[in-house]
ROVEXPA-191417 format. One line per field, with one value per residue: residue number from 1; residue in one letter; x, y, z of N, C-alpha, C in turn; chain. Coordinates in steps of 0.02 Angstrom, whole numbers, padded with zeros to 5 digits, always signed. Each point is the difference from the previous one (the first is absolute). Layout:
<pts>
i: NUM, ...;
aa: A, ...;
nu: X, ...;
nv: Y, ...;
nw: Z, ...;
cau: X, ...;
cav: Y, ...;
caw: Z, ...;
cu: X, ...;
cv: Y, ...;
cw: Z, ...;
ch: A, ...;
</pts>
This chain:
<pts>
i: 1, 2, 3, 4, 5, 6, 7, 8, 9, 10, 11, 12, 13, 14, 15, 16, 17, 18, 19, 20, 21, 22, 23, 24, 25, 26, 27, 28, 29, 30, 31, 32, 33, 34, 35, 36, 37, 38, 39, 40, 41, 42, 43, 44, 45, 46, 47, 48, 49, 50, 51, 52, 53, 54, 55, 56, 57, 58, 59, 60, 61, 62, 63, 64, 65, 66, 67, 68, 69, 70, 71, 72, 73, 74, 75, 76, 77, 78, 79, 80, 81, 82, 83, 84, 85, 86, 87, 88, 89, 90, 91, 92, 93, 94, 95, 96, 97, 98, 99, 100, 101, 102, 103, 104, 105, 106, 107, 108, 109, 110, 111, 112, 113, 114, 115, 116, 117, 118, 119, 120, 121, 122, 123, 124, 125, 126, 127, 128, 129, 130, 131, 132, 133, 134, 135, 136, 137, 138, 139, 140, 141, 142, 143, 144, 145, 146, 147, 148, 149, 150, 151, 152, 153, 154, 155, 156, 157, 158, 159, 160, 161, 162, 163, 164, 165, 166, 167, 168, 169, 170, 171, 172, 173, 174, 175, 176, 177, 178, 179, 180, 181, 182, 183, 184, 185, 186, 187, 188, 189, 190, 191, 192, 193, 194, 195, 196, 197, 198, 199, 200, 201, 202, 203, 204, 205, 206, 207, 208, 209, 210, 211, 212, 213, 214, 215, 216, 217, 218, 219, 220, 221, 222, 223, 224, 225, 226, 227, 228, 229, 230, 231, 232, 233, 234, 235, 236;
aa: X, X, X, X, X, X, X, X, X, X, X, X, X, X, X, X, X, X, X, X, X, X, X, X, X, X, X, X, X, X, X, X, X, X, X, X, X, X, X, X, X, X, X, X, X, X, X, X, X, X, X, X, X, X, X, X, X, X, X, X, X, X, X, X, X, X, X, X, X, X, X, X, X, X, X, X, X, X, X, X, X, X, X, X, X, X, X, X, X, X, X, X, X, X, X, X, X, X, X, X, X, X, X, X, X, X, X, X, X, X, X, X, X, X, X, X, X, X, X, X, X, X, X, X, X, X, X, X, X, X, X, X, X, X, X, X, X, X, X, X, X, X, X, X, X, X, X, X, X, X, X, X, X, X, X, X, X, X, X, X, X, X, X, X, X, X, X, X, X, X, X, X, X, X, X, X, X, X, X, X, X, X, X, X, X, X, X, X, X, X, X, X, X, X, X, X, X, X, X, X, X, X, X, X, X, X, X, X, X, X, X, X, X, X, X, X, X, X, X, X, X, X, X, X, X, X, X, X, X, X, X, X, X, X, X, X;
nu: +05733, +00028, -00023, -00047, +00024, -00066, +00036, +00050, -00029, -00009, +00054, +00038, -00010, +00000, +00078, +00031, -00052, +00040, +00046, +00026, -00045, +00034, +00003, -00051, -00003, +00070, +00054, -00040, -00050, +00038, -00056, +00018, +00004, -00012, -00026, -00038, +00032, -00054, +00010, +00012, +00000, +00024, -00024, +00042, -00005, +00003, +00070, +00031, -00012, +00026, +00061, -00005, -00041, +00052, +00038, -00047, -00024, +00070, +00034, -00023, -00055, +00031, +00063, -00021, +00041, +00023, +00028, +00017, +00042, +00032, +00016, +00043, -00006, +00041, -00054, -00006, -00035, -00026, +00043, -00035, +00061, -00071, +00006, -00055, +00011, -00017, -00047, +00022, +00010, +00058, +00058, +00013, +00050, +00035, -00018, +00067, +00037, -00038, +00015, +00072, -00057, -00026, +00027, -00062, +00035, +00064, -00010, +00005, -00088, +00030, +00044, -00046, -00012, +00075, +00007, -00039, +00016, +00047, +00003, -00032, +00065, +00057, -00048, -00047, +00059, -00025, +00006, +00062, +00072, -00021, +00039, -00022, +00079, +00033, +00051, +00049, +00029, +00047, +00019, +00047, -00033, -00082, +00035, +00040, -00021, -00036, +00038, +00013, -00101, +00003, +00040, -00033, -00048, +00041, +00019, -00089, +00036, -00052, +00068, -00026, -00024, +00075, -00001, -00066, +00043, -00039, +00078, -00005, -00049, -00020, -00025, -00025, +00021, +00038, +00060, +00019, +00049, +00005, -00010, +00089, +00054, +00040, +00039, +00030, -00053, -00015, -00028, +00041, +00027, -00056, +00021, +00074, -00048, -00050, +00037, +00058, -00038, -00021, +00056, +00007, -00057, -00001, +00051, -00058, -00014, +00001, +00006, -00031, +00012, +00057, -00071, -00011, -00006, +00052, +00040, -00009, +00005, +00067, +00041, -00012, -00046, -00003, +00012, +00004, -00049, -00017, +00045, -00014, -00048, -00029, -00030, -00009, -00019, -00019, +00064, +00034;
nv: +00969, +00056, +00066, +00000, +00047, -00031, -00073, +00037, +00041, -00015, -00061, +00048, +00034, -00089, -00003, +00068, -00021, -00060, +00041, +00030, -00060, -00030, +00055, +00023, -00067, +00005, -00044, +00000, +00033, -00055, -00040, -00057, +00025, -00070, +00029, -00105, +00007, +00008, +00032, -00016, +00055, +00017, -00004, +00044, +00013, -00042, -00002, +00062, -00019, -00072, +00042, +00021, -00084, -00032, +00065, -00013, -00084, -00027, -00015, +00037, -00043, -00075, +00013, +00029, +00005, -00009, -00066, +00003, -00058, -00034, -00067, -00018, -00065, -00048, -00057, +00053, -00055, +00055, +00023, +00027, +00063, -00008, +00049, -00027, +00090, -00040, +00020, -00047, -00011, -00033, +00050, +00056, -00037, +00035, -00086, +00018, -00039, +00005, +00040, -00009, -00003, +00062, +00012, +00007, -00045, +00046, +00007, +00070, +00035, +00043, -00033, -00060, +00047, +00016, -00029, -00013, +00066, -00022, -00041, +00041, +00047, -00042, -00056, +00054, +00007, -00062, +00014, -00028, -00028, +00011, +00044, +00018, +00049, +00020, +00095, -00040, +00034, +00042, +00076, -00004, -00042, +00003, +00059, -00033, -00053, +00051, +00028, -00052, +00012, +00064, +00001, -00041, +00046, +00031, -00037, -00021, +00069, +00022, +00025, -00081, -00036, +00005, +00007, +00014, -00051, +00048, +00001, +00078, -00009, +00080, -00030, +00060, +00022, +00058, -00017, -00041, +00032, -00041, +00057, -00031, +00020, -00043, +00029, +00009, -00035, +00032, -00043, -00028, +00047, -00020, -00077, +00023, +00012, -00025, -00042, +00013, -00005, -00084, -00023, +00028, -00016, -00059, -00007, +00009, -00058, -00019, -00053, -00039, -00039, -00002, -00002, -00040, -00013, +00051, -00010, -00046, +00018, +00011, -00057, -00051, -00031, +00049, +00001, -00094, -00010, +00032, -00013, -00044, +00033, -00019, -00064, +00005, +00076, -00032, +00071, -00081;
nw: -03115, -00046, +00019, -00028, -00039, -00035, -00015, -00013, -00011, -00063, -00004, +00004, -00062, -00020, +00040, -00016, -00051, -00023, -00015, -00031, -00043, +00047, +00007, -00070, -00027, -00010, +00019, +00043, -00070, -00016, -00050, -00029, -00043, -00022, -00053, +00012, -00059, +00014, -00068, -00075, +00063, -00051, -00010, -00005, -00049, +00012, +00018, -00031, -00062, +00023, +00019, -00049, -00026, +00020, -00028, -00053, -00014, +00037, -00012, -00035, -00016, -00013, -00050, -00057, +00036, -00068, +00027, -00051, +00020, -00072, -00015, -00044, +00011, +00013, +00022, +00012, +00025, -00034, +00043, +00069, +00044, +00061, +00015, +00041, +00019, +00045, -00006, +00002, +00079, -00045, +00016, +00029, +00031, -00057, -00021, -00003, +00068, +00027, -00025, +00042, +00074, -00040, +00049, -00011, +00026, +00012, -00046, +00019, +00043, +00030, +00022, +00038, -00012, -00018, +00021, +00055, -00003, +00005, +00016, +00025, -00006, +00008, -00009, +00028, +00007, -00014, +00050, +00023, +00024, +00063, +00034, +00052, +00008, +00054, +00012, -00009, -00027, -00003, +00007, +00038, +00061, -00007, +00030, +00015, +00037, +00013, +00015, +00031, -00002, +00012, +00045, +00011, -00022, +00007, +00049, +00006, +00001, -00041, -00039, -00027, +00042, +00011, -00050, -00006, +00001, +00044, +00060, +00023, +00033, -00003, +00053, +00008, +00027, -00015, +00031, -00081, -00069, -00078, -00011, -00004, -00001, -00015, +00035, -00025, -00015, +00060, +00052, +00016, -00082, -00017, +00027, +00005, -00060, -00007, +00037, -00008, -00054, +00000, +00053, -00064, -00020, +00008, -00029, -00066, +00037, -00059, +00052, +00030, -00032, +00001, -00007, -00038, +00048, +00047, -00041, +00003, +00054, +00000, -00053, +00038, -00022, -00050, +00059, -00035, -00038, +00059, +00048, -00053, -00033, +00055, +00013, -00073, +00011, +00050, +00048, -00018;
cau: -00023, +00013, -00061, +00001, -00011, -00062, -00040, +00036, -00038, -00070, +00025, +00005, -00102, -00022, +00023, -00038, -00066, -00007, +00009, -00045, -00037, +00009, +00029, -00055, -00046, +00011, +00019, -00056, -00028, +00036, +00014, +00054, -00067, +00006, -00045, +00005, -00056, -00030, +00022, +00082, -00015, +00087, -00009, -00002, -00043, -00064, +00000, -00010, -00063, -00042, +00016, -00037, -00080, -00004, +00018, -00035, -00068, -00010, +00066, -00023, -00056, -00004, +00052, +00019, +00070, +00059, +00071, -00014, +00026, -00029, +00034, -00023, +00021, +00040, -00037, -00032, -00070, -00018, -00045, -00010, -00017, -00007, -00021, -00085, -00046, -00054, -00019, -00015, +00057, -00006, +00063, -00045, -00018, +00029, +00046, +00030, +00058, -00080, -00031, +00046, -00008, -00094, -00072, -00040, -00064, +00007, -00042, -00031, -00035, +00000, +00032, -00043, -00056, +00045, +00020, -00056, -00013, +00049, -00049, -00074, +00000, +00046, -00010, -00047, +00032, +00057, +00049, -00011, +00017, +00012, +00036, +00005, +00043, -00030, +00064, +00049, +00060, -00015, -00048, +00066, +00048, -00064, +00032, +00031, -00042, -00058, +00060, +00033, -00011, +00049, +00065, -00030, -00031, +00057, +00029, -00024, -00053, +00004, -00026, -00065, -00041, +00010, +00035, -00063, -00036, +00025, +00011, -00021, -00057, -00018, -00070, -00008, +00047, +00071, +00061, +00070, -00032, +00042, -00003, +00033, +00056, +00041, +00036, +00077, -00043, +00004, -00082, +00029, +00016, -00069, -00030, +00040, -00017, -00033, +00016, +00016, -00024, -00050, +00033, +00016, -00077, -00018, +00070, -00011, -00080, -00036, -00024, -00002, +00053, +00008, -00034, -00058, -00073, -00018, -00004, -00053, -00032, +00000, -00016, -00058, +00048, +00043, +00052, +00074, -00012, -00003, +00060, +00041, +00078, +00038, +00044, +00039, +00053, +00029, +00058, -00024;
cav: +00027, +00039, +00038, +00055, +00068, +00019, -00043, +00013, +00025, -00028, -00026, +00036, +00040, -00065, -00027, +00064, -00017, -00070, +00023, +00058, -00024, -00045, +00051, +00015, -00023, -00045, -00044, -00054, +00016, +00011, -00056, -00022, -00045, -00013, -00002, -00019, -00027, -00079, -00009, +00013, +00069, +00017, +00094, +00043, +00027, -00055, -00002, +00066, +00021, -00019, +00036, +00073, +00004, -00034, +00041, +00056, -00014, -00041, +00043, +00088, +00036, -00012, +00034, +00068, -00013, -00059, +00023, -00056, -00014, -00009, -00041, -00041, -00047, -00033, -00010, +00057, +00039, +00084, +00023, +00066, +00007, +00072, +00016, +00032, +00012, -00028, +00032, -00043, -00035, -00045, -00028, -00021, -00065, -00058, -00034, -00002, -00070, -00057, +00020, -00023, -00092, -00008, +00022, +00054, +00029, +00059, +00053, +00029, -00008, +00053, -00056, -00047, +00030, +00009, -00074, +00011, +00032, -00022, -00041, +00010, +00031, +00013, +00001, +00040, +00052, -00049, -00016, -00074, -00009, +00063, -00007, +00079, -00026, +00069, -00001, -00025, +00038, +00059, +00036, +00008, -00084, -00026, +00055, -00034, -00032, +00007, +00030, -00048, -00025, +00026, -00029, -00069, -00017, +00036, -00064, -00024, +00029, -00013, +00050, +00052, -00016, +00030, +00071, +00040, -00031, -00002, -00023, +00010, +00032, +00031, +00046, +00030, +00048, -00031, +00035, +00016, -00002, -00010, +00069, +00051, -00039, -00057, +00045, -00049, -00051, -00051, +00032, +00034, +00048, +00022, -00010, +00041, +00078, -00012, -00011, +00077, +00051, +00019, -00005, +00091, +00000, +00015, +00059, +00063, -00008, +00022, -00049, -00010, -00065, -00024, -00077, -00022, +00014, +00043, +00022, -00021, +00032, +00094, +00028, -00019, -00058, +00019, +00044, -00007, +00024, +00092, +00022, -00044, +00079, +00034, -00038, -00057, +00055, +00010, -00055, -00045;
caw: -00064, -00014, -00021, -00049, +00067, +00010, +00055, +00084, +00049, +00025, +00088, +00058, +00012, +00047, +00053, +00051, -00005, +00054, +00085, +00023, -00010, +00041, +00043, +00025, +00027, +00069, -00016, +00013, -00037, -00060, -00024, -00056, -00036, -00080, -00066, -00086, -00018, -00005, -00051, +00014, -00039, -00019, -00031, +00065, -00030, +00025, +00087, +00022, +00006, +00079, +00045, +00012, +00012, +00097, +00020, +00004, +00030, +00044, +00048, -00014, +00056, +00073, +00052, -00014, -00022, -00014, -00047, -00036, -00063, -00042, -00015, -00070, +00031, -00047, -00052, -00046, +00043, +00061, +00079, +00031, +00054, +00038, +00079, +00003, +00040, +00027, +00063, +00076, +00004, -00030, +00017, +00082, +00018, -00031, +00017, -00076, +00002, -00002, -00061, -00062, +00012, -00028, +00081, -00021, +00088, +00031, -00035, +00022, -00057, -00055, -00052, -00014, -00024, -00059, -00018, -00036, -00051, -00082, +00001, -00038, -00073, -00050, -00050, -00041, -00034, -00014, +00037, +00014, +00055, +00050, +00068, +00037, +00059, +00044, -00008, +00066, +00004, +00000, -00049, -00038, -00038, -00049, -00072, -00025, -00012, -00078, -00061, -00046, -00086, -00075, -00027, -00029, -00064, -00053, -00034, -00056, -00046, -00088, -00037, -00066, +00031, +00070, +00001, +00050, +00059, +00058, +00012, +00062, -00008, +00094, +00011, +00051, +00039, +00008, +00033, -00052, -00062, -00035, -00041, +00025, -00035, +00063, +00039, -00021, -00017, +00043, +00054, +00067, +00032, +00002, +00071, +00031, -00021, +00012, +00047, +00007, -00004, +00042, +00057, -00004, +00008, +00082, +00040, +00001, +00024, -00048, +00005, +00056, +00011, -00079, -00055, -00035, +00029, +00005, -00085, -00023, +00042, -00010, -00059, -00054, -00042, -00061, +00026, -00023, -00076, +00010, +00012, -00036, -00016, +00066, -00005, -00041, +00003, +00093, +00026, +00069;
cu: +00006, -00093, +00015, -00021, -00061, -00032, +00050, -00020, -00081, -00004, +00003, -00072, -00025, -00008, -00031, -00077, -00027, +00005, -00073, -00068, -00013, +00019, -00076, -00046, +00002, +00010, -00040, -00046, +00037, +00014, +00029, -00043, +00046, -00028, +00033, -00065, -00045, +00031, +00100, +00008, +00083, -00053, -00004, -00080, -00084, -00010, -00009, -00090, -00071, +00028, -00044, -00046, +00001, +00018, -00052, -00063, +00027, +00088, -00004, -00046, +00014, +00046, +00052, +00076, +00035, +00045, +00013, +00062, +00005, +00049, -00012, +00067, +00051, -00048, -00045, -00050, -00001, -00038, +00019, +00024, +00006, +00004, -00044, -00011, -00048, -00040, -00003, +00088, -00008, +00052, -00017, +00000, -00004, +00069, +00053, +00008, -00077, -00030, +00049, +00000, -00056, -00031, -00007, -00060, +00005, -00030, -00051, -00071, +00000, +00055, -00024, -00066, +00010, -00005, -00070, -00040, +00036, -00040, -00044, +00001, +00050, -00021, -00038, +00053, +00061, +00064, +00001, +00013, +00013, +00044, -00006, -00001, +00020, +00076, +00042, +00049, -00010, -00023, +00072, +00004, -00043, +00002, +00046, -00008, -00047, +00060, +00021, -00006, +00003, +00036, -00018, -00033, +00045, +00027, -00023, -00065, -00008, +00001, -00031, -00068, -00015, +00020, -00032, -00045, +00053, +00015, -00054, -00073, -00028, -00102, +00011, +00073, +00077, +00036, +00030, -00040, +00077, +00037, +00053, +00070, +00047, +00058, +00072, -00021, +00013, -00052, +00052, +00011, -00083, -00029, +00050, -00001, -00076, -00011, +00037, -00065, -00074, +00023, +00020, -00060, +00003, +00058, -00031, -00064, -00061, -00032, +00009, +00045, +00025, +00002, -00034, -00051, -00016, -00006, -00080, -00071, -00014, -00006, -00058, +00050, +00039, +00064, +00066, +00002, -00008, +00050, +00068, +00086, +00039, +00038, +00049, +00081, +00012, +00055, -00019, +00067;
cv: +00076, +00000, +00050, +00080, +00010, -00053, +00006, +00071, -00030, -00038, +00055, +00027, -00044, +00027, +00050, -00001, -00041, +00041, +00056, -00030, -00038, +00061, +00018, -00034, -00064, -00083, -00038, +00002, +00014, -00073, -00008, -00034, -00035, -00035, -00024, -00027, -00071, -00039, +00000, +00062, +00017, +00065, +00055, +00048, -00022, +00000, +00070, +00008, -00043, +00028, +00056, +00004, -00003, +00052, +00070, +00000, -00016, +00031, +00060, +00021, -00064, +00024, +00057, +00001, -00059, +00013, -00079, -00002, -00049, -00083, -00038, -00066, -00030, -00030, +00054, +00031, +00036, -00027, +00054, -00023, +00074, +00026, +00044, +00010, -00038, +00029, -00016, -00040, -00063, -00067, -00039, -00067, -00076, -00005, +00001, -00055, -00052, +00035, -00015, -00108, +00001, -00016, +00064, +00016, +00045, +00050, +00022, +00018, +00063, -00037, -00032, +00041, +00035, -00075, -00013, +00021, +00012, -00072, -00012, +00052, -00006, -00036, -00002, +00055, -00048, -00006, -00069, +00008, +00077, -00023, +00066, -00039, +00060, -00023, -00032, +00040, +00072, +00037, +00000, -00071, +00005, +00055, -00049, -00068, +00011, +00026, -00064, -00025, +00039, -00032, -00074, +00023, +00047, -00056, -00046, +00037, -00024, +00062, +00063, +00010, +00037, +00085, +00053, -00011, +00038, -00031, -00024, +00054, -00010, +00013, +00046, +00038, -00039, +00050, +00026, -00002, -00035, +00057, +00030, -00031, -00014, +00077, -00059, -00044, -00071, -00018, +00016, +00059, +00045, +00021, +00027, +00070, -00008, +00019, +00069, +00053, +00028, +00011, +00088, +00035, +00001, +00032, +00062, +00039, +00000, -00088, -00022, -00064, -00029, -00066, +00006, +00032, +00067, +00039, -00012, +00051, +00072, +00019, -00057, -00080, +00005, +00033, -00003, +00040, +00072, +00020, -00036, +00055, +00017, -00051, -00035, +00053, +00002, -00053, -00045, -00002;
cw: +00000, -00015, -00059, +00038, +00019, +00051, +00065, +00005, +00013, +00076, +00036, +00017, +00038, +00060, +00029, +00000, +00063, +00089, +00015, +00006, +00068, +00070, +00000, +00026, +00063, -00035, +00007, -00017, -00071, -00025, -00049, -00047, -00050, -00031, -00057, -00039, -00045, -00060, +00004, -00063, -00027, -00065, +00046, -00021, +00043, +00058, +00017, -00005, +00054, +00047, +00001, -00005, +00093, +00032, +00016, +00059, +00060, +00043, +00006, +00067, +00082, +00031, -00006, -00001, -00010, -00047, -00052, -00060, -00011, -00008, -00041, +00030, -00060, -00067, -00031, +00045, +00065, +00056, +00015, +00071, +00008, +00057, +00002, +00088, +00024, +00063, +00064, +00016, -00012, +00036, +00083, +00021, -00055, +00016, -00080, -00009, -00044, -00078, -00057, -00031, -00032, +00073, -00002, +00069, +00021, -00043, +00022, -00052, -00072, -00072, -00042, -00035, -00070, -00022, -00048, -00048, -00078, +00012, -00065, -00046, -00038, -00047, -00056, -00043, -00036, +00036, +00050, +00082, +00019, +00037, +00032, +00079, +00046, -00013, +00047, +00017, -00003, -00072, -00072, -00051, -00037, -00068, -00033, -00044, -00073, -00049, -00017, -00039, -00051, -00028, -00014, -00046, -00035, -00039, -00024, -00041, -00071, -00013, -00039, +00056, +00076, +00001, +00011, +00076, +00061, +00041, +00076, -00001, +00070, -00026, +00070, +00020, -00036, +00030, -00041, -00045, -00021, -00020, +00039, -00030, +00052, +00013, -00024, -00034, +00044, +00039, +00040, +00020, -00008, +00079, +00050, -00012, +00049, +00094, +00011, +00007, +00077, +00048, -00010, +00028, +00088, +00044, -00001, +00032, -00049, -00008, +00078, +00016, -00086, -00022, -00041, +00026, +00008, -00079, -00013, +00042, -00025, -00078, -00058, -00030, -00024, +00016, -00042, -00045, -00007, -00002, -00039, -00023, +00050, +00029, -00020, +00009, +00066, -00018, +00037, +00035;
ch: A, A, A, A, A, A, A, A, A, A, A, A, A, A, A, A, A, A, A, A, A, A, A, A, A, A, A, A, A, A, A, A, A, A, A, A, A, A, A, A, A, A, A, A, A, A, A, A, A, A, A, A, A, A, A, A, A, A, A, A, A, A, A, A, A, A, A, A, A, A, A, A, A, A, A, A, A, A, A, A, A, A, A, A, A, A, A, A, A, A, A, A, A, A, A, A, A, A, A, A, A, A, A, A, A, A, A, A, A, A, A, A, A, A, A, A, A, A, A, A, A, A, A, A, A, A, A, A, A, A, A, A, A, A, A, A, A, A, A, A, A, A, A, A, A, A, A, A, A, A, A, A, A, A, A, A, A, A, A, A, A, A, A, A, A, A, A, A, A, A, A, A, A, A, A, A, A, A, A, A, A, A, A, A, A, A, A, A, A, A, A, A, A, A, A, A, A, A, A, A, A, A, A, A, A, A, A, A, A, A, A, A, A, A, A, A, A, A, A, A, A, A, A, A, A, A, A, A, A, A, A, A, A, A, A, A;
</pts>
């Protein structure tokens, strides 16, 4: 599917989010949540607004950073997946092969205590089935991974209905902003500008190793979005 220029960067803002998000807090404190709900919700209008009642009282204060977008399914009805900071290791000694058979023994208890707890509130905020699952793969593949439902609810968006509805929505810290224009109008040549530029950075000692991470260290989250002019203009 061809993106429109705003939901292909919105993906990229994703992907670099998803990383940097998973670089700070460590892969093993980084669950997958997804949120549907009890009813068969297709007004996006309805669903935004129990998101942001669940958002304010309850993902906000238990876990301060997430990342959340957004899917409207073939038959019409909205769900949510996210990735929520969890404070505790979650991953640790599960088993994937036995969780893909529904054996759920290896779960560790900081897991089982998430489990628990959507439990007993999703649906006080009308929400139905939970799933929150600790990441299997890396920080790159699960950037990937949550981008693919853009591109699924692009393709069954409505409209009249869908056309204020964000795609993607952050609580707490981000790496990227949307707020920069494609360099050829391509990502590639974004992330080879990108990539040039920081690897200039630490040639120049003005960073200590060129990643994510150290960016993130010396100039703050926002680093993409600071230096956006400078990059989108570095030879790669």
């Amino acid at each position: 599917m061809e993106f429109p220029a705003s939901a292909a960067r919105t993906a990229y803002a994703l992907q670099l989010n998803v990383e940097g998000m998973c670089e700070r807090h460590g892969l093993e404190k980084i669950g997958f949540l997804t949120l549907t709900f009890a009813d068969h919700v297709t007004d996006a209008r309805e669903a935004q607004r129990r998101m942001h009642s669940l958002t304010t009282n309850v993902l906000k204060p238990r876990y301060g950073q997430t990342i959340r977008v957004i899917e409207r399914q073939k038959s019409g009805r909205i769900h949510y997946h996210l990735l929520v900071a969890v404070p505790a290791d979650i991953r640790t000694g599960c088993d994937f092969e036995a969780f893909a058979r529904r054996d759920y023994r290896s779960a560790p208890a900081p897991l089982r205590h998430e489990w628990a707890f959507w439990r007993a509130t999703a649906r006080k905020y009308r929400f139905g089935r939970t799933e929150l699952l600790p990441v299997k793969s890396s920080r790159e593949a699960i950037g990937r991974y949550v981008g693919k439902y853009i591109a699924k609810h692009i393709g069954q968006r409505r409209e009249r209905s869908d056309r204020r509805v964000r795609l993607v929505a952050y609580t707490g810290t981000r790496t990227a902003s949307t707020r920069f224009a494609w360099a050829g109008g391509k990502a590639a040549a974004w992330r080879q500008q990108l990539r040039a530029f920081v690897h200039a950075l630490h040639e120049g000692g003005a960073i200590a190793e060129p990643t994510t991470k150290a960016m993130l260290k010396t100039y703050g989250p926002r680093w993409a979005w600071k230096w956006r002019d400078s990059i989108i203009s570095f030879p790669a």
